[in-house]
N, C-alpha and C positions, 0 to 999 in steps of 0.2 A: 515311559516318559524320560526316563535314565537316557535311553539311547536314543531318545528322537531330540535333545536339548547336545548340541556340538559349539566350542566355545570359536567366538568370532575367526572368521573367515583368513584375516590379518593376522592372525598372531602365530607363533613358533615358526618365519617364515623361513629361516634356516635353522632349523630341528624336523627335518621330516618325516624322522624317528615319534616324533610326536602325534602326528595323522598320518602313521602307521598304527600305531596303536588306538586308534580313536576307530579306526577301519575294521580292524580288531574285533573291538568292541562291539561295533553296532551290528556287523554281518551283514545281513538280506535284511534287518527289523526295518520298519517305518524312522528315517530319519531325515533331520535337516539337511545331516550330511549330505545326503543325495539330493539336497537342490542349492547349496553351493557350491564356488571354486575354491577352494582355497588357494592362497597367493604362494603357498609352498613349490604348488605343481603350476603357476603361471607360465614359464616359460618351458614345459613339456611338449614334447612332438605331440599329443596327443589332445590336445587343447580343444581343436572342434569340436571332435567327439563327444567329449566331456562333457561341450555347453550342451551339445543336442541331448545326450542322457540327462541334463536337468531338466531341461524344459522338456522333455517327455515323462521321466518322472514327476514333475508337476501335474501336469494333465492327469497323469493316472491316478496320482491321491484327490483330486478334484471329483472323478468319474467314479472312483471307491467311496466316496462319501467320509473319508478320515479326519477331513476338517470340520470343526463345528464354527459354524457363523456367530456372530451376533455384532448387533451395535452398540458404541458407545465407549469409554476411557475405560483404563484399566488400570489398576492399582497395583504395582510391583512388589513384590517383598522380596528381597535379596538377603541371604543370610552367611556373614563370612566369618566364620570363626566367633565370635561373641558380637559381631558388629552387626546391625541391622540397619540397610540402606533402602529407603522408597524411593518410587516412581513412578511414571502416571506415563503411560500410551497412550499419543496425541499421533492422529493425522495435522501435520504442516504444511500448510498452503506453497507450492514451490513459485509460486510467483514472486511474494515477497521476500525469497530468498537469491542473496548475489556472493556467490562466493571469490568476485574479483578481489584484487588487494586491496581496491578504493573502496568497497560495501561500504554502505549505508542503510543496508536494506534492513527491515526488522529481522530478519533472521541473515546470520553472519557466520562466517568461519573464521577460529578462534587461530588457524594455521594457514599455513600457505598450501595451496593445491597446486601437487604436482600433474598437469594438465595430459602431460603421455602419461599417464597411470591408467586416464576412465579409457583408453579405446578397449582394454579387455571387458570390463564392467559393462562397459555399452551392449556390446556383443550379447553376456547371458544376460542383460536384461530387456533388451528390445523384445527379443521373441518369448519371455516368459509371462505365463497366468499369474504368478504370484512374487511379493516381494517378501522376503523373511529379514527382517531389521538387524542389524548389530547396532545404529547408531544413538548415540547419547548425548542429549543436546540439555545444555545449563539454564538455569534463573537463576536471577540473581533475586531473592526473596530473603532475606535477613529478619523479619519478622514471620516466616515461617506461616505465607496465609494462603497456599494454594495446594501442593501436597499435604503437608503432614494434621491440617485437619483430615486427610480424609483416612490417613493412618492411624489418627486417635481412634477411629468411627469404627476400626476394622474389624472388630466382633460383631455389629452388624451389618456387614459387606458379604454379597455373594462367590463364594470360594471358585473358581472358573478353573484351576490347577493349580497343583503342588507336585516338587520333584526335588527329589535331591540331583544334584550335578556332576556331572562326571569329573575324574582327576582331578580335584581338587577344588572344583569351580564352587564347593556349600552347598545353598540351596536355594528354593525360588517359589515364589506361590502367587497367584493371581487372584483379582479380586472383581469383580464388576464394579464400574463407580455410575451410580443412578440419581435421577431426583434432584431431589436441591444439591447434593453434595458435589453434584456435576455444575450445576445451575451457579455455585458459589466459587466455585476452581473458573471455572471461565470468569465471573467478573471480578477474583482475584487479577488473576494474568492481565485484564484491561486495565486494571490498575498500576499495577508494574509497570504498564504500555505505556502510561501516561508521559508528555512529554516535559511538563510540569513536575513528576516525578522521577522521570530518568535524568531531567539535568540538576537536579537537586542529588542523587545519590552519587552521579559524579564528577559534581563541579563545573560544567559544560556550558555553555552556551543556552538559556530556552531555545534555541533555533533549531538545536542538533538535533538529527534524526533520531528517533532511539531507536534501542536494538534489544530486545526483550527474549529472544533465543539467540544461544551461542553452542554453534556445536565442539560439541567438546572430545569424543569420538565417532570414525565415521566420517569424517571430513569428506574422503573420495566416494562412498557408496552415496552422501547426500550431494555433492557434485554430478556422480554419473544421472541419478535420479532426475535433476535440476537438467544437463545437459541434454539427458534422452526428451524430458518433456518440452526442452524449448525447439527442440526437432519435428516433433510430430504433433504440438498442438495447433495448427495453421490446418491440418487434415481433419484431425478426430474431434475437435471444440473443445472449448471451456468448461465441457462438462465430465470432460471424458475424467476417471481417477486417477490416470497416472499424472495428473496433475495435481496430486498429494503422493507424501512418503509416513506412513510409522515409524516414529522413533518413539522413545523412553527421554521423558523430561524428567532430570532431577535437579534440586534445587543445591547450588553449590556449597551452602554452610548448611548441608546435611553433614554431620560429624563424622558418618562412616564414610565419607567419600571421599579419597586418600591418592592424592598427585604423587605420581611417579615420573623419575627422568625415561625417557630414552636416550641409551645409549646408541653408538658407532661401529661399525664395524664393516674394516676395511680388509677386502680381499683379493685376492693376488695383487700382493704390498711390491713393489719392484724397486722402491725411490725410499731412502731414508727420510721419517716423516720429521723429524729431531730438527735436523736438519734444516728441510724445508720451513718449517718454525721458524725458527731462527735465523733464516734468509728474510723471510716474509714479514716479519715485528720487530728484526733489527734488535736492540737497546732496549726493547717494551717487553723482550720476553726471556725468561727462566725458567729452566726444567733443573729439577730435582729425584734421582733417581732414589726410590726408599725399597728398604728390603721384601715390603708383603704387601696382598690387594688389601690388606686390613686396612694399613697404614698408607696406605695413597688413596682411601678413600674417605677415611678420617683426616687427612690434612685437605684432599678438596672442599670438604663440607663445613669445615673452620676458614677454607679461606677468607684473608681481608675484603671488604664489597667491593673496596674503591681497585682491585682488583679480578679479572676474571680468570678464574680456576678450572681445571679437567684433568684428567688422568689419564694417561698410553698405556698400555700393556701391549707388550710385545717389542720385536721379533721373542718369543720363547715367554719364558719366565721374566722378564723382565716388567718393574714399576715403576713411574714418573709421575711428577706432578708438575705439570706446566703452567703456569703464570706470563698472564698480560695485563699491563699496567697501561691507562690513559686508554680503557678498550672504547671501537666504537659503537657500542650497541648496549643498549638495556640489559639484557642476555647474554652468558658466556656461550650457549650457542647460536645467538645473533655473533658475533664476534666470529667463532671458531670455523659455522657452517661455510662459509664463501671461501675461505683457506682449503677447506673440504675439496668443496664443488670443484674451484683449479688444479688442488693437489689431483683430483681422478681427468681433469682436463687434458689436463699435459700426462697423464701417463702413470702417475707415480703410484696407483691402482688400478685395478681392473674392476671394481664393482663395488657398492656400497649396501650394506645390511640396515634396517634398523633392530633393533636389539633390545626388550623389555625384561629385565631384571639382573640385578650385580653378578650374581653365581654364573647367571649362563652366557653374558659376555664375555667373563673372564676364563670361562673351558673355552668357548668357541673362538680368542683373540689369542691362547698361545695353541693353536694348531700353524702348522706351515705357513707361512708368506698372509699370515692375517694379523690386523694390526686393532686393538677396541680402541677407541673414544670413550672415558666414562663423566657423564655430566651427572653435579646436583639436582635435586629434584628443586623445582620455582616453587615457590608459594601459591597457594591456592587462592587466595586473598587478594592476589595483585594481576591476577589472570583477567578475569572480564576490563577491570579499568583501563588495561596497556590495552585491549584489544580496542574500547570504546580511542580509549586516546590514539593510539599508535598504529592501529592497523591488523590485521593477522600477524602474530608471532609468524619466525621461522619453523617451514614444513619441520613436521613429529619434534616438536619443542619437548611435551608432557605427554604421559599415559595417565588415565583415572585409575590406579591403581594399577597390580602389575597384571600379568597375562593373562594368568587364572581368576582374576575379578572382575574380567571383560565381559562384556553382555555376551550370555548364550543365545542361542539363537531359539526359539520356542513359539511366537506367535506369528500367523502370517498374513498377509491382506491382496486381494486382489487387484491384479492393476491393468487387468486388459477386461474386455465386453466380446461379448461373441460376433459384433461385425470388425472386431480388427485384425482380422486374416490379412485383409486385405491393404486397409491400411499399416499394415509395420514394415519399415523403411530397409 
């Protein structure tokens, strides 16, 4: 189980060195590895290939008989150091998910999707038998009435797997959720639905839509999902499954569920980015260069609110803390992104990383002609209400912890029926 559980597809996307070793690891065993991409090797000569060896090794663990079926939710246990975080395996209807900027739909993206991201995703999932989840999708349940009764219950829950995780990832154990305990978790969540309830917890309108999932990771594999399905269900019907996706719903004021920034990380740097600052906010803006990454990240995370704060590292060793005063955006990476996006417009980069955790932006931002970005991590607290108010934050705002606490990949669900030979587009 060690080597068939590989941590999300997304992560280490410039660390390659990182799924080299994971490659390492698992050999020839039964793994997830070999039924995804990861976005390391996206842009490899060898990319066909690659999809067609998933989805052929899918087929063959199907025809092995390696997967075991069954129906119904599934109770998470994730174990990270002393912390113990639940979740519940739900199929999500993709109909009532939109992940436009304007959603309204009950299930919403908490980020903005970057739309050239799903044509790779498209690709290995049209012609695949199975989907394997990374994503993680929020409730906002502050009374605590949908998972974690079922987590009280778990000594009498059926154990489905247990594994500990590779590099770092802890541990993980699965549970069957049956009976009433299932029966109670659903007419929890329809309570949360409620629109009498949703505009009561945040202030709104009775009229507003509610929104009762927010995905929290996974943003582009539950887009590509949502995209492939609104493609080919006019062929296969309303019945067909890939008109559901698995994800992992967890409840946001679970205590071990712990927001992290992402950072930046700009490569083949050609334009002083100082600079460009300072062209671009005029009078609004300040950098401050301080001797260590200690101390440029202890001064961003004290910065004043009514200011918005980040940190450059680079060209080399070098540290700054930049300040914008009078910003326009809730977020200092609302503010700092669009500065971004021009600065790589006009030239003054060749490419953009995202980047989850302090240590490894800051080896990877003083290598050659690469520049980090470091943002505060947001509040977890203030995440679903900006999103009900405001719209999707700006794309990779937050990580739910850092790399290593990201969903592994371990259960899988089928999403194609033996007459869709024919129909897949």
């Amino acid at each position: 189980m060690k080597k068939w559980c590989v941590v999300a597809c997304d992560q280490y996307t410039s660390e390659p060195e990182y799924w080299h070793r994971v490659e390492q690891e698992v050999g020839d065993a039964p793994s997830s590895l070999h039924l995804i991409f990861p976005e390391a090797y996206l842009g490899s000569a060898d990319a066909p290939a690659r999809i067609r060896r998933i989805q052929e090794t899918m087929r063959s663990y199907l025809a092995n008989g390696l997967l075991q079926e069954r129906a119904g939710a599934i109770y998470v246990e994730r174990r990270l150091g002393r912390r113990i975080r639940g979740g519940l395996m739900l199929e999500l209807d993709l109909e009532h998910y939109d992940f436009s900027s304007t959603s309204t739909s009950l299930i919403r993206p908490t980020e903005g999707t970057m739309v050239a991201r799903l044509a790779p995703r498209i690709e290995v999932r049209k012609g695949a038998e199975l989907e394997v989840p990374h994503v993680l999708v929020l409730i906002d349940d502050p009374q605590r009435t949908v998972i974690e009764p079922i987590g009280a219950a778990r000594a009498t829950l059926r154990k489905l797997y247990e594994s500990d995780l590779m590099f770092g990832g802890g541990h993980v154990a699965g549970f069957a959720v049956e009976g009433g305990l299932s029966e109670r978790a659903v007419a929890a969540l329809h309570a949360l639905a409620s629109p009498q309830a949703f505009a009561a917890r945040y202030g709104v309108p009775a009229e507003t839509p509610p929104m009762l999932f927010a995905v929290g990771d996974g943003n582009h594999s539950l887009a590509t999902a949502k995209s492939l399905w609104d493609r080919i269900k006019s062929s296969v019907g309303m019945d067909h499954p890939s008109r559901y996706a698995l994800v992992e719903v967890e409840n946001i004021h679970d205590a071990a569920l712990d927001f992290a920034p992402i950072h930046r990380l700009l490569l083949g740097v050609s334009s002083d980015v100082r600079q460009a600052l300072a062209e671009t906010f005029v009078d609004r803006f300040s950098c401050t260069d301080v001797p260590s990454a200690a101390e440029m990240r202890a001064r961003v995370h004290a910065a004043d609110a009514s200011r918005h704060a980040a940190g450059l590292i680079g060209p080399g060793a070098r540290f700054s803390v930049i300040e914008i005063a009078e910003p326009p955006s809730t977020l200092a990476i609302g503010t700092l992104q669009p500065f971004i996006d021009r600065f790589l417009e006009r030239g003054g980069a060749a490419d953009i990383d995202y980047i989850h955790g302090d240590d490894v932006l800051e080896r990877l931002a003083m290598k050659h002609g690469s520049i980090g970005v470091h943002f505060a991590a947001m509040s977890k607290t203030d995440l679903l209400r900006m999103v009900v108010r405001e719209g999707p934050l700006p794309r990779k705002t937050f990580s739910m912890g850092e790399a290593d606490e990201k969903r592994y990949y371990l259960e899988a669900r089928r999403i194609r029926t033996a007459d869709d030979a024919a129909a897949t587009p």
